[in-house]
Backbone as CSV, one residue per row, in Angstrom:
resi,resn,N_x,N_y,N_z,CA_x,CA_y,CA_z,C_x,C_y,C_z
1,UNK,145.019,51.785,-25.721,144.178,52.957,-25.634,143.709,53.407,-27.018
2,UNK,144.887,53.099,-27.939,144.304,53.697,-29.743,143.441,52.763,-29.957
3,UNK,143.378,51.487,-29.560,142.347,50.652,-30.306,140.902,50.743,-29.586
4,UNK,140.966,51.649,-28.102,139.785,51.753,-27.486,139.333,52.990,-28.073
5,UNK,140.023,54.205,-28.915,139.218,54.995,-29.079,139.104,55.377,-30.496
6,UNK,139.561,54.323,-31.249,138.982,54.022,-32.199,137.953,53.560,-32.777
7,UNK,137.183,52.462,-31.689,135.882,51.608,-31.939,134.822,52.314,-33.127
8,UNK,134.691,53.432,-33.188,133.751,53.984,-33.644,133.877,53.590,-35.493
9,UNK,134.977,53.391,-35.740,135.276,53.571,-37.236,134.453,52.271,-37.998
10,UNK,134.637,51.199,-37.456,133.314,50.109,-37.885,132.287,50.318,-37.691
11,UNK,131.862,50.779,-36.955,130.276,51.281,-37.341,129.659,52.167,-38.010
12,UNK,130.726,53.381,-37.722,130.362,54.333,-38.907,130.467,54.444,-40.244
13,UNK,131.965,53.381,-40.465,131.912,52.918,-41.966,130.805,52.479,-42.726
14,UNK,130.214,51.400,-41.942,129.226,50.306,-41.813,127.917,51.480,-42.341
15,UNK,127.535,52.277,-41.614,126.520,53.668,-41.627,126.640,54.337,-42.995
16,UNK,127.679,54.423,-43.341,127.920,55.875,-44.102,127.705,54.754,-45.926
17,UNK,128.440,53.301,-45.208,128.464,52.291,-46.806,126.573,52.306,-47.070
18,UNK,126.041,52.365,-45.974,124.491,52.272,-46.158,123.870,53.394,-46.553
19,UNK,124.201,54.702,-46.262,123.720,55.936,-46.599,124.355,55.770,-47.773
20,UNK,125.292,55.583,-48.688,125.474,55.585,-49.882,125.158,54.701,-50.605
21,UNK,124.697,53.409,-50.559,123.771,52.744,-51.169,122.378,53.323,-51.214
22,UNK,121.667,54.058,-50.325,120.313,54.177,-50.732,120.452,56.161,-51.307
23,UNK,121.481,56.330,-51.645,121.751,57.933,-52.281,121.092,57.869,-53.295
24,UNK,120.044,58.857,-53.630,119.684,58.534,-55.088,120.089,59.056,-56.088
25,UNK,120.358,58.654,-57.211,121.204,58.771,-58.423,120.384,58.987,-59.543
26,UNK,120.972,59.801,-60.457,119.830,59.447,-61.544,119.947,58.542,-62.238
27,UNK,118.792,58.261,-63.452,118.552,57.129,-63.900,120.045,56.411,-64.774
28,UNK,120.866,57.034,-65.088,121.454,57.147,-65.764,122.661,56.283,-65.387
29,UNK,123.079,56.700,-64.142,123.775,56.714,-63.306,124.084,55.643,-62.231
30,UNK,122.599,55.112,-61.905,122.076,54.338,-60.832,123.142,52.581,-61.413
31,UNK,123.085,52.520,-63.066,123.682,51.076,-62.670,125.233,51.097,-62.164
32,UNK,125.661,51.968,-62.471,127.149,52.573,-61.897,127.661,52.637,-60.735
33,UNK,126.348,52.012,-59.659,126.460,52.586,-58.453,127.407,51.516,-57.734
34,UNK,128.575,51.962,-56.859,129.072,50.146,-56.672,128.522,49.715,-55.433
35,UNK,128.906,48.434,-55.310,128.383,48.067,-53.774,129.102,48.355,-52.632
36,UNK,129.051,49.688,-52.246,129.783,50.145,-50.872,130.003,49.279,-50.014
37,UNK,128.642,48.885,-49.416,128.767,47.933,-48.360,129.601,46.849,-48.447
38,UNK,129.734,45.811,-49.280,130.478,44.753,-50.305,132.036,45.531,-49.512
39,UNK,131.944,46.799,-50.022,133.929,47.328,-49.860,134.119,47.397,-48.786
40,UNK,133.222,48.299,-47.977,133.594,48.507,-46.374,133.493,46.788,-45.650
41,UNK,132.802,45.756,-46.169,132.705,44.385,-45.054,134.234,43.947,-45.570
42,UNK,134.686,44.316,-46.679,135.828,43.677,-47.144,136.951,44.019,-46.706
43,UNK,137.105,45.326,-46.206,138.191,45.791,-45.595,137.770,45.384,-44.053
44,UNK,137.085,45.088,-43.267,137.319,44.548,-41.787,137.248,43.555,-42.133
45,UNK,136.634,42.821,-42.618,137.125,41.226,-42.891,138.913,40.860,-42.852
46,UNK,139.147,42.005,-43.975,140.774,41.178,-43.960,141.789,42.215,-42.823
47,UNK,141.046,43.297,-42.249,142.362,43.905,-41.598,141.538,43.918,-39.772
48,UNK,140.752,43.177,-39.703,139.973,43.194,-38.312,139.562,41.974,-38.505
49,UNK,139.535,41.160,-38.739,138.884,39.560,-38.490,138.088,38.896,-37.021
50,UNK,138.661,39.675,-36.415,137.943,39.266,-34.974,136.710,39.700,-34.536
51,UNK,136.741,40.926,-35.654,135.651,42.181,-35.270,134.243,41.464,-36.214
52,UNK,135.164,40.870,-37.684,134.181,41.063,-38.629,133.638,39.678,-39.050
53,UNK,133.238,38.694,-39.053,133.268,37.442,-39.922,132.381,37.337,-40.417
54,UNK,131.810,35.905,-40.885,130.293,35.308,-41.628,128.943,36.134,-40.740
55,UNK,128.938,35.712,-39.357,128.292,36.690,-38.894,127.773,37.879,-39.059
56,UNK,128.867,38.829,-38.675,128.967,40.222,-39.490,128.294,40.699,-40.725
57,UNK,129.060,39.759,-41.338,128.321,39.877,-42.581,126.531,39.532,-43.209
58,UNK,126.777,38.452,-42.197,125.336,37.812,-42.676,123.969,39.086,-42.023
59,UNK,124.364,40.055,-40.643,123.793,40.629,-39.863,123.430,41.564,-40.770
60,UNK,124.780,42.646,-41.175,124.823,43.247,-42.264,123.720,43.393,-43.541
61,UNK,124.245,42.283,-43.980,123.148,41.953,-45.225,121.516,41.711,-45.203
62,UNK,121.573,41.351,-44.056,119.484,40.956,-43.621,119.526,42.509,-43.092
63,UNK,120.335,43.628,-42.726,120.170,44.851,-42.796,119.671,45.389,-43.605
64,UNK,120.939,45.480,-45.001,120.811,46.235,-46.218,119.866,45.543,-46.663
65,UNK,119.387,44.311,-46.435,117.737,43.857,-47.278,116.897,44.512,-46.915
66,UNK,116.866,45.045,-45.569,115.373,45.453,-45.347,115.865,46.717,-45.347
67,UNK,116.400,47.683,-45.555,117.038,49.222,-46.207,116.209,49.439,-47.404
68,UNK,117.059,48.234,-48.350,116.569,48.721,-49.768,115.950,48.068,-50.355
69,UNK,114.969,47.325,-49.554,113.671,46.612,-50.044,113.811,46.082,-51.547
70,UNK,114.913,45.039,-51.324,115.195,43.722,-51.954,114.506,42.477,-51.307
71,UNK,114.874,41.440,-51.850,114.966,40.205,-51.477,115.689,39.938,-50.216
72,UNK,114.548,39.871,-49.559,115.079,38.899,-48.331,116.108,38.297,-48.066
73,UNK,117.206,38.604,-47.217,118.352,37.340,-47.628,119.266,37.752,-48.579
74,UNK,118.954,37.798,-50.029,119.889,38.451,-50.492,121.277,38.897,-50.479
75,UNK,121.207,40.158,-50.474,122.504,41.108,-49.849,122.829,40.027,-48.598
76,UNK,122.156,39.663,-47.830,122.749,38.517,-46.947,123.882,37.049,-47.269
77,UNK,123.097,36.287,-48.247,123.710,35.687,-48.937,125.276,35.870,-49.756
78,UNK,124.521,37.273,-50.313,126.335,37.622,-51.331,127.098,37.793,-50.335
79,UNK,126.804,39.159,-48.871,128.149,39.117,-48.099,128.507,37.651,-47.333
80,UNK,127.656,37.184,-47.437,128.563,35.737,-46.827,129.597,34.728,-48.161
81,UNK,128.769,35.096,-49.024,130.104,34.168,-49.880,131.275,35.090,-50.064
82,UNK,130.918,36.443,-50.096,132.035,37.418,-50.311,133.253,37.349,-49.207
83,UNK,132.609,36.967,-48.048,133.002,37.154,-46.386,134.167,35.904,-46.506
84,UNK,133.580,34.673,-47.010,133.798,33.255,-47.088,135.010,32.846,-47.991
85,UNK,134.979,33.875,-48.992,136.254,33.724,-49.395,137.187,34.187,-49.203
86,UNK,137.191,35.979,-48.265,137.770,36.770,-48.159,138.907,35.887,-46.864
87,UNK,137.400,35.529,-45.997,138.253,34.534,-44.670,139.362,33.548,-45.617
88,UNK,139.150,32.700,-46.615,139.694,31.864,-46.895,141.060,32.196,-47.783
89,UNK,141.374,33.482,-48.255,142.770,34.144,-48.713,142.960,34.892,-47.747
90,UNK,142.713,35.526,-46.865,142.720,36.501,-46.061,144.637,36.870,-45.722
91,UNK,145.052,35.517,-45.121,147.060,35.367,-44.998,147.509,36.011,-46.205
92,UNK,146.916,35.616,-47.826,147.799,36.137,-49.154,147.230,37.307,-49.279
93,UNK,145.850,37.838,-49.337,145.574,38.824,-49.888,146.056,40.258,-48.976
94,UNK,146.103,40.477,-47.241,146.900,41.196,-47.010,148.307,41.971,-47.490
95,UNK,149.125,40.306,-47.933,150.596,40.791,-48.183,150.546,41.460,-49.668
96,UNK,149.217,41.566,-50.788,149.441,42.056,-51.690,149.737,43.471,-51.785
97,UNK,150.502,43.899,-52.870,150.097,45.379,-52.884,149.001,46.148,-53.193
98,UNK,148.348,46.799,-53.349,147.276,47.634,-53.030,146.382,47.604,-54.494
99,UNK,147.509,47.456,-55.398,147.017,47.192,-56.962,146.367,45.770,-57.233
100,UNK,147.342,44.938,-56.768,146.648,43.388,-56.539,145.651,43.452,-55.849
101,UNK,145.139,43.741,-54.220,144.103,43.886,-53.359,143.154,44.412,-54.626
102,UNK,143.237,45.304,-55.063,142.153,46.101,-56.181,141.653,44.844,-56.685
103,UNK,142.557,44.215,-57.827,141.966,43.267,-58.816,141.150,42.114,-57.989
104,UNK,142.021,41.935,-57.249,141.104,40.712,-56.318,140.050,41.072,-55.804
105,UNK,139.525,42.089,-55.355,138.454,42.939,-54.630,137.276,43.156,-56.038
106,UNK,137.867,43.126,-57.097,137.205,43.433,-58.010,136.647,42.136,-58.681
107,UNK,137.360,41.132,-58.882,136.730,40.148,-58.902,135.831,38.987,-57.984
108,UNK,136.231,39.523,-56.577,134.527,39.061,-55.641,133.609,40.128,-55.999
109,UNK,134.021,41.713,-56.071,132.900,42.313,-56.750,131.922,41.540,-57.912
110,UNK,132.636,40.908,-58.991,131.687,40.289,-59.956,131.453,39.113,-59.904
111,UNK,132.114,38.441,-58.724,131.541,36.989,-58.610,130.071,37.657,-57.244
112,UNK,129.956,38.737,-56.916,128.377,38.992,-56.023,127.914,39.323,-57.365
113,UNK,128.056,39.776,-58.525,126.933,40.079,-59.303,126.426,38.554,-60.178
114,UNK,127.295,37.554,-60.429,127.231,36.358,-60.399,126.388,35.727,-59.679
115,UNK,126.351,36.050,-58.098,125.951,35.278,-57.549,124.676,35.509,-57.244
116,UNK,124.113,37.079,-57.076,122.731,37.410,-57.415,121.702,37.641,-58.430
117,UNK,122.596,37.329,-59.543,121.979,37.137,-61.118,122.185,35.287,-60.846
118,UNK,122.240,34.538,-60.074,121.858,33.245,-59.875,120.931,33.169,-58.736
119,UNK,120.687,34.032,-58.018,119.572,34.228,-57.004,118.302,34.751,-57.897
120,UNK,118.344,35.717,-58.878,117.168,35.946,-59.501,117.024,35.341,-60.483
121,UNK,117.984,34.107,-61.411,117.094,33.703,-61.774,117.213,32.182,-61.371
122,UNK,116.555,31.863,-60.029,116.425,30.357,-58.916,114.960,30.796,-58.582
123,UNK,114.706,32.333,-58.682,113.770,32.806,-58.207,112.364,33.564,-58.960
124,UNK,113.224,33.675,-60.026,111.926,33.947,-61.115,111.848,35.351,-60.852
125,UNK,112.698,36.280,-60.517,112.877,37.813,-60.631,113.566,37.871,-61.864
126,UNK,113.353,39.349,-62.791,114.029,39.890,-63.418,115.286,40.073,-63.454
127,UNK,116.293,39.981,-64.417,117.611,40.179,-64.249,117.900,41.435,-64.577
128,UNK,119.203,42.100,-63.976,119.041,43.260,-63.927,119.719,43.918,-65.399
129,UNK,119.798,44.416,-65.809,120.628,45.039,-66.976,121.754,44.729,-67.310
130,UNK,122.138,44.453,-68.459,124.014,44.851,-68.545,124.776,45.794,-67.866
131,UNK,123.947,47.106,-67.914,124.810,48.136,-67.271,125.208,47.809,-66.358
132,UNK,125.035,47.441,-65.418,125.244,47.156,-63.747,126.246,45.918,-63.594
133,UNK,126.265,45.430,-64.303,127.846,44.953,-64.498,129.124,45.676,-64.746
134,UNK,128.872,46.636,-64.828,130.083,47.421,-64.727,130.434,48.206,-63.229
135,UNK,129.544,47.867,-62.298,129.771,48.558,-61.033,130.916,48.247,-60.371
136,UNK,131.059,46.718,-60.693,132.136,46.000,-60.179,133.782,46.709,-59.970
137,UNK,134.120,47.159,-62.124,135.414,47.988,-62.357,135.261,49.030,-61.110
138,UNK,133.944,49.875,-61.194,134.264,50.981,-60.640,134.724,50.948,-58.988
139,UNK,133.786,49.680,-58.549,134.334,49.409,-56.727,135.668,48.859,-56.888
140,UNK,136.373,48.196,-58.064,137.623,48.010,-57.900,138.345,49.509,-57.738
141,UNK,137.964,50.133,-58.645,138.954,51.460,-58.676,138.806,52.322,-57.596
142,UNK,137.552,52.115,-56.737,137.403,52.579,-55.720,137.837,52.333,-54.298
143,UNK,138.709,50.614,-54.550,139.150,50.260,-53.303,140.493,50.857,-52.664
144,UNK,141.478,51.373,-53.590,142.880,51.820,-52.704,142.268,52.918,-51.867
145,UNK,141.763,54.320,-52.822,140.992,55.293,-51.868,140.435,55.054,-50.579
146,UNK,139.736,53.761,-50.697,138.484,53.689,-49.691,139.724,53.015,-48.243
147,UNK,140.481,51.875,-48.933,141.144,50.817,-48.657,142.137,52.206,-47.447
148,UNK,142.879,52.972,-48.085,143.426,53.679,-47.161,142.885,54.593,-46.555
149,UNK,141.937,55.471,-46.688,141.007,56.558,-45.967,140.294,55.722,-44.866
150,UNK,140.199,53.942,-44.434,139.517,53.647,-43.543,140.499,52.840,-42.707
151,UNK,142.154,52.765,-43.709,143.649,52.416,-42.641,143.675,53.829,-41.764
152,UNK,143.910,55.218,-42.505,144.101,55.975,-41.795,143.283,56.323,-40.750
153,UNK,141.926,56.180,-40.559,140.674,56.201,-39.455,141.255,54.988,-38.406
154,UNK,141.188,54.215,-38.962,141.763,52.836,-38.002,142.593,52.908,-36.741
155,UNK,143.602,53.547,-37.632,145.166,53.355,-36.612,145.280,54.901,-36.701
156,UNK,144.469,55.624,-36.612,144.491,57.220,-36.357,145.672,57.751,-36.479
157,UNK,146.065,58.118,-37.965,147.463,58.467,-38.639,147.046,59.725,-39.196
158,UNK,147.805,60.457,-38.576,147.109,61.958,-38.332,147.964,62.761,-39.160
159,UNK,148.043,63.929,-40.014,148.836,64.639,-41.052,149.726,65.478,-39.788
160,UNK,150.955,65.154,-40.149,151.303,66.256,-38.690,152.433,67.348,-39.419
């Protein structure tokens, strides 16, 4: 019955990672921004797998392309390699502690900025700034927060 009236929490995650990608920021600010979406596919990937896979992800991403009027594909592309590896540690990276999950989370964070600074330049787009390489630290530091505020939604662990 908890897992039937829970359903809602993947989609709305899914919603809310997209309303905060297209938040506007100032200029200042904007390369800082991390990739929400990237965090929220990463946490059902490894704690819902049935719910979430390459699929998911790939659906996802031809989403957030046509959101934030990028490249086609794109955001498609990164969550599938992101998805692809996540599937492929998925047994070790659970049993880590929450500090490890971080670092590891943080480094597919910068292997997607890797991997779309090799999409733009295959493609003859501009590369984006230095700054925006640093978004990565910040979605690491952002994953225990996020990582448990969407355990506690999950399995509806209520302050009593």
């Amino acid at each position: 019955m908890s897992r039937l009236r829970n359903q809602w929490v993947l989609p709305v995650s899914v919603f809310v990672a997209l309303l905060l990608g297209l938040l506007p920021l100032p200029e200042l600010l904007q390369p800082l921004r991390p990739y929400w979406l990237a965090l929220v596919v990463a946490y059902w990937v490894i704690e819902d797998p049935d719910r979430a896979g390459l699929g998911f992800a790939f659906a996802l991403g031809l989403i957030a392309d046509v959101a934030f009027g990028g490249l086609l594909g794109e955001q498609a592309l990164r969550l599938v390699v992101m998805t692809f590896i996540l599937q492929r540690f998925r047994s070790q990276l659970r049993f880590f502690p929450l500090s490890q999950q971080a670092l590891a989370i943080g480094g597919l964070l910068l292997n997607d900025r890797v991997v779309s600074a090799a999409v733009h330049l295959a493609l003859g787009e501009p590369q984006l700034p230095w700054m925006f390489w640093w978004a990565p630290l910040l979605g690491m530091l952002l994953w225990a927060p996020l990582f448990l505020m969407l355990d506690a939604l999950r399995l509806d662990r209520r302050r009593g």
